[in-house]
C-alpha positions in Angstrom: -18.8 1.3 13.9 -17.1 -2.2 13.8 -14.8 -3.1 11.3 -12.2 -5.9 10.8 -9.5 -3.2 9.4 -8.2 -0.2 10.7 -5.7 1.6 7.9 -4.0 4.7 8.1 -2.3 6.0 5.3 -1.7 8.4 2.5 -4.8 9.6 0.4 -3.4 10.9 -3.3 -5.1 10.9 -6.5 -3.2 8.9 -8.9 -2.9 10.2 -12.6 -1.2 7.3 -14.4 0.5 7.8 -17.8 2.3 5.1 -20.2 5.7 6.7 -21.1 9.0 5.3 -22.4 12.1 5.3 -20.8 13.4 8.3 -22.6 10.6 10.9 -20.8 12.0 9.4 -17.2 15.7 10.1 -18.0 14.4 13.3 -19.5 13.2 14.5 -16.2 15.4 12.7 -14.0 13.1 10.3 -12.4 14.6 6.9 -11.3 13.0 4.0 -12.7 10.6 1.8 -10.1 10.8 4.0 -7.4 8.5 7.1 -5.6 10.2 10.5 -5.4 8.7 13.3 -3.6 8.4 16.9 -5.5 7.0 20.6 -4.6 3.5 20.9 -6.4 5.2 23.7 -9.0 7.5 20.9 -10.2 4.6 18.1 -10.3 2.8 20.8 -12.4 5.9 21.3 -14.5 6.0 17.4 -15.3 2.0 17.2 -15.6 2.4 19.8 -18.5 5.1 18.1 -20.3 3.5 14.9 -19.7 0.5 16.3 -21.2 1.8 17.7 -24.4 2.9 14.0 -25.4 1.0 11.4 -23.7 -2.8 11.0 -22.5 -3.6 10.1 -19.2 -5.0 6.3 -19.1 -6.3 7.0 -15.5 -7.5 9.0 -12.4 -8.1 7.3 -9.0 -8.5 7.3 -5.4 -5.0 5.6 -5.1 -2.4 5.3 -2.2 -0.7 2.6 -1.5 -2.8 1.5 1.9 -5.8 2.8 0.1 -5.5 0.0 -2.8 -4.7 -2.6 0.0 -7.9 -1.5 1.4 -10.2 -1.8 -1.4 -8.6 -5.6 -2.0 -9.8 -6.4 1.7 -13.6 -5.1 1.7 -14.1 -6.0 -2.2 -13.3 -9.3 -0.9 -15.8 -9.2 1.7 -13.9 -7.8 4.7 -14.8 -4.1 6.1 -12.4 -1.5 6.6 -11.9 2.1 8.2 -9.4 4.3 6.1 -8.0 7.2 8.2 -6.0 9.5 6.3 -6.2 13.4 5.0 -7.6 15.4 2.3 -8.5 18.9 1.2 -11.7 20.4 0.4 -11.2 20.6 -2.9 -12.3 18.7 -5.9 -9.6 15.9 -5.5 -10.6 15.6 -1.9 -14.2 15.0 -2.2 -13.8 12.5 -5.4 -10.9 10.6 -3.0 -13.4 10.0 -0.3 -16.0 9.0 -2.9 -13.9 6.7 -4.4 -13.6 4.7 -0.8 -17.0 5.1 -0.1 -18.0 3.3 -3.5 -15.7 0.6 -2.1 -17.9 0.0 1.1 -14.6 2.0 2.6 -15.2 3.5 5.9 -14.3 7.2 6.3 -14.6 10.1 8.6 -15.7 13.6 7.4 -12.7 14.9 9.5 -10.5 13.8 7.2 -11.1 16.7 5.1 -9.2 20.0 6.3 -8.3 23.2 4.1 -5.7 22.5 1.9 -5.1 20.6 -1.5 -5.3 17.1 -1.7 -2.0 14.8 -2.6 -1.6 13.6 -6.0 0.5 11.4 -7.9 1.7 11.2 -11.0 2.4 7.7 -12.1 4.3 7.1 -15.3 4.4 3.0 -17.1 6.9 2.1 -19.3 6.6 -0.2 -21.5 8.5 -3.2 -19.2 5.4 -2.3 -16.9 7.7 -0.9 -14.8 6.2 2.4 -12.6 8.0 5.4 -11.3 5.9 7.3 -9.5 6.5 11.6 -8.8 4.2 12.4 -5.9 3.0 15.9 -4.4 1.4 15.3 -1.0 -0.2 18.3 -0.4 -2.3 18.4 3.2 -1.3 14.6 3.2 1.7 15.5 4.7 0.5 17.0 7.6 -2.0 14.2 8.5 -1.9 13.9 12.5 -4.2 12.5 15.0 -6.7 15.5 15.1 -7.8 14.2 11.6 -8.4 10.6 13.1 -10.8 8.9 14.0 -9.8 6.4 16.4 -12.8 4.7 17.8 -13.2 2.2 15.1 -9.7 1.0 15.7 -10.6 -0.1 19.2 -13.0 -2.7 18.0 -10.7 -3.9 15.0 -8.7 -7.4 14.2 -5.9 -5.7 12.3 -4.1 -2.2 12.5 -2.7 -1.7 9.0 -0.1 0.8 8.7 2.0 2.7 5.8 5.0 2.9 5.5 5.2 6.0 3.0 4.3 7.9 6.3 7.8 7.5 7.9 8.3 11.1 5.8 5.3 12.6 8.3 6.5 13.5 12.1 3.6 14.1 12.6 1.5 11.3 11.1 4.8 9.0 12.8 2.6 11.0 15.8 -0.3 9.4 14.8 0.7 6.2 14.1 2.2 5.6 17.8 -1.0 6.3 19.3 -2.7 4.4 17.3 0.0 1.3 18.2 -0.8 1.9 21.7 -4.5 1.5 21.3 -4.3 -1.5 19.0 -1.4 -3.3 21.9 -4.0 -2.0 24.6 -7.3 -4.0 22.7 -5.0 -6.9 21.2 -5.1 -5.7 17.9 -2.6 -7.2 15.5 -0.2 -4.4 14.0 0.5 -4.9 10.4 2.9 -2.3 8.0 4.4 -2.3 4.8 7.6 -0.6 3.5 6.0 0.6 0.6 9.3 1.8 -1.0 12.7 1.3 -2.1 12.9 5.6 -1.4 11.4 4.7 2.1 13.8 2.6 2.9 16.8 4.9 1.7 15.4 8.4 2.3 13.4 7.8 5.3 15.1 4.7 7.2 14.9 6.7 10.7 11.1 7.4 9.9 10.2 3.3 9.0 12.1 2.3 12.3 9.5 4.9 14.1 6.8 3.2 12.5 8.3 0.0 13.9 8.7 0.6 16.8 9.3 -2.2 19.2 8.1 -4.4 16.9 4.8 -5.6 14.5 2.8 -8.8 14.0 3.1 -8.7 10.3 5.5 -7.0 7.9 5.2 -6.8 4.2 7.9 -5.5 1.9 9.7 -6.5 -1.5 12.9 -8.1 -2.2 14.3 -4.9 -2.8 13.2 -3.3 0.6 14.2 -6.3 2.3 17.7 -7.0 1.6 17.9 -2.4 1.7 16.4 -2.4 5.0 18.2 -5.2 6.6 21.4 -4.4 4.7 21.9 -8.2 3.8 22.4 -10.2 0.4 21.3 -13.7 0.9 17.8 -14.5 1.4 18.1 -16.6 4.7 20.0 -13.9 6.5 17.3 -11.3 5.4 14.2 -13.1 6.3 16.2 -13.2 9.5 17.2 -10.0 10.0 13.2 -9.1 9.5 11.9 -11.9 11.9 13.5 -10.2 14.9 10.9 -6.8 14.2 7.8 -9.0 13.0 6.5 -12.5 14.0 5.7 -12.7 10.5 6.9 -11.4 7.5 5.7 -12.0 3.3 8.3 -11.0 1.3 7.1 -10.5 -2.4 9.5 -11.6 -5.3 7.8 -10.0 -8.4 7.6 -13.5 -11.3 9.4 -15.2 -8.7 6.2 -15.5 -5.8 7.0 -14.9 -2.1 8.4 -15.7 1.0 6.6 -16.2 4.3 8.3 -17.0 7.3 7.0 -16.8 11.0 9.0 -16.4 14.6 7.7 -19.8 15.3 9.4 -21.6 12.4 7.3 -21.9 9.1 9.2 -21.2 6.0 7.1 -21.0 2.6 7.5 -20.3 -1.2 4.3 -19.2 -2.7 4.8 -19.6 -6.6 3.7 -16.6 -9.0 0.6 -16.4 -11.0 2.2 -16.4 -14.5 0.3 -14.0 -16.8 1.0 -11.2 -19.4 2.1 -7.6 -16.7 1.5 -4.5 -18.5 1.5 -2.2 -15.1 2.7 -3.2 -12.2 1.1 -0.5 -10.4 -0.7 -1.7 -7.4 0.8 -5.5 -7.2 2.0 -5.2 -4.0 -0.8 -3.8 -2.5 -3.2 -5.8 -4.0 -1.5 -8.7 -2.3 -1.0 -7.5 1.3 -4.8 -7.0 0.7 -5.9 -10.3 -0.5 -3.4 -11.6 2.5 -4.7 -9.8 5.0 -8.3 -10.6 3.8 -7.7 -14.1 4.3 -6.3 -14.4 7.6 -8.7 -12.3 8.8 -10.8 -15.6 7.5 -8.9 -18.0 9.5 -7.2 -19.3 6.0 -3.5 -20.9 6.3 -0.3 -18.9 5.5 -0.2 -20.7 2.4 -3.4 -20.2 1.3 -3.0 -16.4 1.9 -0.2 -16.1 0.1 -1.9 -17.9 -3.1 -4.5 -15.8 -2.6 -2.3 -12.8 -2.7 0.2 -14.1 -5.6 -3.8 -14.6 -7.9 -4.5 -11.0 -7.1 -1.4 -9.9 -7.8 -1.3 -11.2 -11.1 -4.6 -9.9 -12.0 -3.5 -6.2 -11.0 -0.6 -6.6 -13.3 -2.3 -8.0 -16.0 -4.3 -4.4 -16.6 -3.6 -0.6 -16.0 -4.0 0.7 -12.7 -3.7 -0.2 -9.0 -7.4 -1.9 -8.4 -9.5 -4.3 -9.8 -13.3 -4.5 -10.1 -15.4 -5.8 -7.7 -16.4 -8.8 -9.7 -12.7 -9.4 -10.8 -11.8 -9.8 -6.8 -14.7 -12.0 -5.9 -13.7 -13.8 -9.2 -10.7 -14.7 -8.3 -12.0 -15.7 -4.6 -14.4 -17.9 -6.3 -11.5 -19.4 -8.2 -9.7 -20.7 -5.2 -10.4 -22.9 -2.3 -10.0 -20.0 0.8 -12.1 -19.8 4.2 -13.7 -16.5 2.9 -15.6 -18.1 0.0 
């Protein structure tokens, strides 16, 4: 099996809700951020939730997972290495990536329950996210399957993992197969809570360095404990030759080891969830350079998807919306 992307990551099932700001400060959740709970608690939220509000979705979420989907809707192919249970959650997860011409193994799937997430939008679009990650948590390299890496472009790598010792386990294996092949390595902070909680975790991930690094303003200027923009894109270059940092309505950065700086303007349009936007664009990015399409054209790319995400609940688009918005722009991948 041959495939352009290799991703490891997290495999929940997202239950997404539209709440008000009230229910959050109710229960203690801070706004725009991911906070881990014991599944008796997530059950306690998921019935209090339920006596209110109506869930609006259920997918086969995870923040690498919706990257994922981006690429091979797109056109690219992908292997997702991650960990489920057997139960019900489980087997619709790995249907839900198979229906996205997602690669899996069947040894992802272990005794256990699967992770799940509960993802709550208020009405700013804002999303706070209270996640239980069941057998995810233990995902280590005796659920991976590691041969398709070896023939891969990209290694793709989450940074929600930093939490895992043993998927942090995992993931350096899987660096020193991708540096052994000349594989790029790409990762994502995925978090604010990462960043704060879990700092000693993302630095493992990290390593000695990455060929790619995504992360949000926030992240950024958290992880690299600066203020100004210059001294942050900076402080990141050193870890990554390159490194897209997204700015929410104000577009992105991109800025390489070798010199290029670019702003890549927003996609105005009307966000109701903004659940997903930043994995829909490290998708749509890494789709196109893995089409031999300019920094710049990657990152329009990206900021279109984005905007589409955003525009509609949930973390994924349809099929025909991705190859849509492909169809709208001038990229290599057409």
């Amino acid at each position: 099996m041959s495939v352009d992307l290799y991703v490891i990551g997290n495999a929940l099932v997202d239950l997404e809700y539209s709440v008000d700001d009230q229910f959050l400060q109710q229960h203690q959740l801070l706004k725009g951020t991911m906070q881990l709970a014991e599944q008796a608690a997530q059950q306690q939220l998921l019935t209090h939730l339920n006596q209110s509000y109506h869930a609006q979705e259920q997918a086969s979420g995870g923040s690498a997972a919706n990257s994922t989907v981006a690429f091979t809707a797109m056109g690219g192919s992908a292997f997702y290495a991650c960990r489920v249970g057997t139960d019900d959650f489980g087997q619709f997860y790995l249907n839900g990536l198979s229906s996205a011409n997602v690669q899996t193994s069947s040894s992802s799937m272990s005794d256990g329950e699967t992770g799940t997430c509960v993802v709550l939008v208020t009405p700013d679009s804002e999303r706070t996210m209270q996640t239980y990650l069941g057998i995810t948590a233990e995902l280590s390299a005796a659920q991976i399957d590691f041969e398709p890496l070896k023939t891969a472009r990209y290694l793709y790598i989450e940074g929600y993992l930093a939490t895992s010792p043993s998927a942090r386990a995992a993931v350096k294996q899987a660096r020193e197969i991708a540096k052994a092949n000349n594989i790029q390595i790409a990762i994502t902070l995925s978090d604010p809570a990462m960043v704060q909680y879990a700092r000693d975790g993302l630095d493992d991930l990290i390593d000695d360095g990455v060929d790619l690094l995504f992360c949000n303003e926030h992240e950024a200027r958290m992880y690299t404990h600066t203020e100004a923009m210059q001294d942050t894109i900076a402080a990141l270059l050193k870890l990554s030759k390159t490194v897209v940092v997204t700015l929410s309505e104000k577009g992105a950065y991109i800025a390489t080891q070798t010199g290029e700086h670019l702003h890549i303007n927003a996609v105005p349009c009307n966000a109701i969830d903004t659940l997903g936007a930043g994995d829909a664009f490290a998708g749509a990015f890494l789709y196109a350079l893995n089409n031999g399409d300019t920094l710049e054209n990657c990152g329009q790319l990206a900021a279109a998807t984005a905007s589409k995400v955003v525009s509609q609940y949930g973390p994924r688009l349809s099929v025909e919306q991705y190859q849509a918005i492909l169809q709208a722009g001038s990229f290599a991948g057409d």
